[in-house]
N, C-alpha and C positions, 0 to 999 in steps of 0.2 A: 496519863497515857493509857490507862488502864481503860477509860471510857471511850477511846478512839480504837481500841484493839478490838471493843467489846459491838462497838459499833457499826466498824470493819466487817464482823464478821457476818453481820445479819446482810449488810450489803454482797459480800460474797454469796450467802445461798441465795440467794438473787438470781447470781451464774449470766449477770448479763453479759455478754461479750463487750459490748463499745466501752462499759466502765470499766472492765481487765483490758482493755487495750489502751484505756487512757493511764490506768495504772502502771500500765509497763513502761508506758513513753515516760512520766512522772518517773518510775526508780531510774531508768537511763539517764534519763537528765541529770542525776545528781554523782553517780559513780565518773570515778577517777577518766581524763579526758585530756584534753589539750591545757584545761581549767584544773589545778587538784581538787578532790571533795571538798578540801578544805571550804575552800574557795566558793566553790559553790553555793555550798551552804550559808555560808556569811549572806551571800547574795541574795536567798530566798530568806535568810531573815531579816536583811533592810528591804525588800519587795512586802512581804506580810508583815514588815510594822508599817511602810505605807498605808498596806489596804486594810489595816488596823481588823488582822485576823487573829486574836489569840489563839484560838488553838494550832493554826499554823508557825506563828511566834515562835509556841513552845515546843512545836515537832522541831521545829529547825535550829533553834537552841541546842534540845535535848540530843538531837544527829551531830552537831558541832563537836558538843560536847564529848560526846563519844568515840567521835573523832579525833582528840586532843588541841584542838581550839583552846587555848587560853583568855580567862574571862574576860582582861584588859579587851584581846579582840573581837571580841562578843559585844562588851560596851563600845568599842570604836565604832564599830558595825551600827551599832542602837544608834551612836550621834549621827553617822551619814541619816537614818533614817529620820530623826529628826529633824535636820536640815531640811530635807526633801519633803517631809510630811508637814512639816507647820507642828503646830502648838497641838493641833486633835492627836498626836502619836503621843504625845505625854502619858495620857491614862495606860495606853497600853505599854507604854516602857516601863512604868511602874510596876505592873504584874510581870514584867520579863525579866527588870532586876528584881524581884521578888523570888523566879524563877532561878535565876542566877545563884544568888543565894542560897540556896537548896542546892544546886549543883555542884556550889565550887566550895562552901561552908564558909 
């Protein structure tokens, strides 16, 4: 996380406006709605093991997580994605229970 915070930040003095406005539409999307965060979040991380984004993976893990997601549903979550992705979402489940494991001990 620390290299996305770090990475963030150089994008922010940037100061572009369309990327602070894509970013705001992005945290909206995810706060409590008709959908809970919970909820949400699970979703963006079977979407980003589709599109086999690690570091998205592990934002949306790491946001679950924080949210109090219990890991069983985090792995439920992994197999929808699974199903959906084929066999190429394999390498990247591996690093997310990798991930997993760090989180939950």
């Amino acid at each position: 996380m620390d290299t996305q915070e770090r990475l963030n930040g150089k994008v922010d003095k940037a100061n572009n406006f369309l990327v602070k406005r894509f970013y705001n539409i992005d945290h909206n999307t995810y706060i409590e709605g008709a959908l809970p965060a919970k909820t949400k979040e699970l979703m963006g991380l079977v979407a980003s093991a589709v599109l086999r984004c690690d570091d998205c993976i592990f934002y949306h893990a790491i946001q679950a997580y924080r949210l109090g997601v219990h890991r069983a549903e985090q792995e439920e979550a992994l197999n929808v994605a699974m199903v959906v992705g084929a066999s190429i979402v394999i390498p990247h489940l591996r690093r997310a229970y990798e991930l997993l494991a760090e989180l939950y001990g």
